[in-house]
C-alpha positions as CSV (number, residue, x, y, z in Angstrom):
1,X,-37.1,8.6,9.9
2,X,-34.7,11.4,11.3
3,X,-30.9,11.3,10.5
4,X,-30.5,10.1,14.2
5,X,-32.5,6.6,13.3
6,X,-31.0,6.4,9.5
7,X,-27.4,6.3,10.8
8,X,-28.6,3.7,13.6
9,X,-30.7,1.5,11.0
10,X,-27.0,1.8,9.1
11,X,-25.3,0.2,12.3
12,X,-27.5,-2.4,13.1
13,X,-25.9,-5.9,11.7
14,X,-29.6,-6.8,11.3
15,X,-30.6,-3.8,8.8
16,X,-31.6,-6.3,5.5
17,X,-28.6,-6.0,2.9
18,X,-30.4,-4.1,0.7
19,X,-31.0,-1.4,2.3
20,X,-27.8,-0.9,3.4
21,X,-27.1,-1.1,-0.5
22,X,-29.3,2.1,-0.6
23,X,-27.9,3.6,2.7
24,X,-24.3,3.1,0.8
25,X,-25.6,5.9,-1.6
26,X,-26.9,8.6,1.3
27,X,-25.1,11.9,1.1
28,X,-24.4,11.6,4.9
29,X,-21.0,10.6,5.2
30,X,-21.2,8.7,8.8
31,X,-24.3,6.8,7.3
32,X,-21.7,5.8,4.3
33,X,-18.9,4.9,7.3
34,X,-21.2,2.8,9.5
35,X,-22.2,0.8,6.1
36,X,-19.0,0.1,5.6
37,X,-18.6,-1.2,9.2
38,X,-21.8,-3.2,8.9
39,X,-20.4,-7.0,8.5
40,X,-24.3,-7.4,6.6
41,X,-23.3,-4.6,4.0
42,X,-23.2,-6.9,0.4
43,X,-20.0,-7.6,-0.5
44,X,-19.9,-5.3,-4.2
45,X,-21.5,-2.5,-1.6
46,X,-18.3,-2.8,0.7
47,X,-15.6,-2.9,-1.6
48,X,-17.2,0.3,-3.4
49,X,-17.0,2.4,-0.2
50,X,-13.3,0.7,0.6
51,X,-11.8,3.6,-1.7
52,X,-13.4,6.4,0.6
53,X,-13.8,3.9,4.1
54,X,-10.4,1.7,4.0
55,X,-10.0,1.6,7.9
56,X,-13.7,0.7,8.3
57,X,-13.4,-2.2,5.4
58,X,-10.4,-3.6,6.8
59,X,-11.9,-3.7,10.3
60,X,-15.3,-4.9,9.5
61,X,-15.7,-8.5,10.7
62,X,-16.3,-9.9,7.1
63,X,-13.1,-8.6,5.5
64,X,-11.0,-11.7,6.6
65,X,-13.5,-14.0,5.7
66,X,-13.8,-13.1,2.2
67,X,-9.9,-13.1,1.5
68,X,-10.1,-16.7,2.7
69,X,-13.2,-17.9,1.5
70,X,-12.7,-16.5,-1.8
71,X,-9.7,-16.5,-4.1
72,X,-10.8,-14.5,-6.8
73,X,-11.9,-12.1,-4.2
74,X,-9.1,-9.3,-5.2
75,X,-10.0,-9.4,-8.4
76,X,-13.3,-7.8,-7.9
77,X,-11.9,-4.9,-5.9
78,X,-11.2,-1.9,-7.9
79,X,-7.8,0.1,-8.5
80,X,-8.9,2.9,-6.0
81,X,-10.1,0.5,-3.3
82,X,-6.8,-1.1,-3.8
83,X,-4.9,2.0,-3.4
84,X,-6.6,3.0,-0.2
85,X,-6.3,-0.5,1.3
86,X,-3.1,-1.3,0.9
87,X,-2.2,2.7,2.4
88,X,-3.6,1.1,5.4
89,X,-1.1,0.9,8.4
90,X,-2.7,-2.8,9.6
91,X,-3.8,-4.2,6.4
92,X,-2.3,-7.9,6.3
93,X,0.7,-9.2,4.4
94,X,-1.7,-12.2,3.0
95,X,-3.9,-9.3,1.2
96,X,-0.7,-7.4,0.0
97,X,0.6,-10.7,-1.6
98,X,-2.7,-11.3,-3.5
99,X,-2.9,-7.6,-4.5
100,X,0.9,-8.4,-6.1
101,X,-0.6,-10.9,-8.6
102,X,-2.3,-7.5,-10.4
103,X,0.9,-5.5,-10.3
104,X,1.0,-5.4,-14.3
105,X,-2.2,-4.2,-14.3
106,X,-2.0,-0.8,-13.4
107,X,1.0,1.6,-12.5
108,X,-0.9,2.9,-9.7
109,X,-1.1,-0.8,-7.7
110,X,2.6,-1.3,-8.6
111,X,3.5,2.3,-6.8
112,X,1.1,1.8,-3.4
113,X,3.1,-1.7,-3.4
114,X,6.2,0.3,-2.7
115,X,4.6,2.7,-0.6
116,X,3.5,0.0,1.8
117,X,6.8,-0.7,4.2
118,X,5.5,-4.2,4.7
119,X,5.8,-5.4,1.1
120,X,7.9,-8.4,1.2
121,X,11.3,-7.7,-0.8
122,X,10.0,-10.6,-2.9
123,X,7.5,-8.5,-4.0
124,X,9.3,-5.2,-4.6
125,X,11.8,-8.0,-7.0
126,X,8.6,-8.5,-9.0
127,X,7.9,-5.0,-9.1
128,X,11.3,-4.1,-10.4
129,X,10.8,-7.0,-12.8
130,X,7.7,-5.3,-13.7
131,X,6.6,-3.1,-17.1
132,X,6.3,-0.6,-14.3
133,X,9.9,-0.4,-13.3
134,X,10.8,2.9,-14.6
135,X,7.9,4.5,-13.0
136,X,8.6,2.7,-9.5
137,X,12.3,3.0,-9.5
138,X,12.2,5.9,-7.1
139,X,10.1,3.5,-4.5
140,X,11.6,0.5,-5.4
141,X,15.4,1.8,-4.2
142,X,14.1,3.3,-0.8
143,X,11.9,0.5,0.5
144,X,12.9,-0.6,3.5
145,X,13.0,-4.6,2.2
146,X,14.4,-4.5,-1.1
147,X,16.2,-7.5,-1.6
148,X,20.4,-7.9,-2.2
149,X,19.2,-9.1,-5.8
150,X,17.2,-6.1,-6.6
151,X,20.1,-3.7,-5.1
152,X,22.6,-5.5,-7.4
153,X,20.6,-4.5,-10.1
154,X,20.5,-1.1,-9.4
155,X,24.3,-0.3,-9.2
156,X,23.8,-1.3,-12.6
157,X,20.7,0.4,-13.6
158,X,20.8,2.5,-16.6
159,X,24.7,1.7,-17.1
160,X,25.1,3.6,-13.1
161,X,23.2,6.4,-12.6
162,X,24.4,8.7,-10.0
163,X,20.9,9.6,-9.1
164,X,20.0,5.8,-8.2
165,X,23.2,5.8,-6.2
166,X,22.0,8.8,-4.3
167,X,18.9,7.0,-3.2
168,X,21.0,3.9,-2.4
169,X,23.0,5.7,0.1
170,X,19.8,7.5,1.4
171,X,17.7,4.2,2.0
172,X,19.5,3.3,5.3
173,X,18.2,-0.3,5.7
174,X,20.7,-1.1,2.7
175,X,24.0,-2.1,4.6
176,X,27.2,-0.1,4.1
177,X,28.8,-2.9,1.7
178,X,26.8,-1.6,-1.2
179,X,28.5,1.9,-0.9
180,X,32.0,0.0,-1.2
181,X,30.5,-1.4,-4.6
182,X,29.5,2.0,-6.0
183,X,33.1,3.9,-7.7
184,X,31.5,7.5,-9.1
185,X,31.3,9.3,-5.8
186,X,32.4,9.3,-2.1
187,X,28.7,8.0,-1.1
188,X,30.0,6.5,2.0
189,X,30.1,10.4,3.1
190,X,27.1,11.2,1.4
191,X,25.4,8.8,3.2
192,X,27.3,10.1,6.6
193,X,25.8,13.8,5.9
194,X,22.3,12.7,5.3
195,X,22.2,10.3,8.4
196,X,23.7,13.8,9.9
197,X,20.5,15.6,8.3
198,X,18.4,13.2,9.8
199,X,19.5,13.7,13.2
200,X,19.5,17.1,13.1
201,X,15.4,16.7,11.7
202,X,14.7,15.2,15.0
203,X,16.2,17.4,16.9
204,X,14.0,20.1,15.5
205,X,11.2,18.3,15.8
């Protein structure tokens, strides 16, 4: 067969699972894409091209189906498939929440936690909670949902650090209040200059 029929044979939902298996290994990387579109791809196939083919994982037909159908199912999916998946603008808050449950596992699913804006703050509390906390601290204070408890905690962090105040008055989505609570610096201003910057950004832009 030509490249032409390979990449169709790798489209069709009624290509035999393994040979899509095999097709999962070509060097052509639209073969490898329409695999990982192909709701008939073997599960262990899918989840090992989800690192390189997140969009196409998350869209494939199956991928819902298998969070439901199978609880242990994020278990099985590595740290780089993780990482990519959870990146993903549209991936749901059901799969973030599982993901959560593997936090202590590795730093790197703690971080893309934070990275996501949809983590819940309850998650971004476990996160801070977490053996990972000093690594995350940077992500934890600037998500967009951290949580009154977790911002408490903070003006405390490391007996007040001015750096951690400095991202406090940088995330925006953490009210005013907070600033009042803080007595090292003027951050009410600070945060009035880089709301300033911000504006100015856009302008430019």
């Amino acid at each position: 067969m030509n490249i032409g029929q390979i990449r169709q044979q790798a489209q069709d939902e009624n290509t035999a699972p393994e040979i899509l298996t095999k097709l999962a290994k070509s060097e052509d990387e639209l073969i490898r894409k329409y695999v990982a579109s192909n709701p008939n791809t073997p599960t262990p196939t899918l989840l090992n091209l989800g690192a390189e083919f997140s969009r196409e994982l998350i869209d494939n037909p199956v991928f819902d189906l298998l969070i439901l159908e199978n609880p242990n199912f994020v278990s099985d999916i590595s740290v780089d498939t993780i990482r990519s998946l959870v990146l993903e603008e549209n991936i749901s808050t059901c799969f973030i929440e599982q993901i959560a449950c593997r936090l202590n596992e590795s730093r790197s699913i703690a971080e893309v936690l934070c990275w996501n804006p949809n983590t819940s703050g309850k998650i971004i509390d476990s996160v801070f909670e977490s053996r990972h906390q000093k690594s995350c601290i940077l992500y934890i204070t600037l998500h967009p949902n951290i949580s009154e408890n977790t911002i408490l905690k903070l003006l405390k962090y490391d007996g007040g650090n001015p750096g951690i105040y400095q991202l406090i008055s940088e995330n925006l989505c953490i009210p005013d209040y907070y600033l009042h609570l803080i007595d090292y610096w003027d951050y009410t201003n600070l945060r009035a200059e880089y709301r300033n910057r911000i504006e100015k950004e856009k302008k430019i832009i």
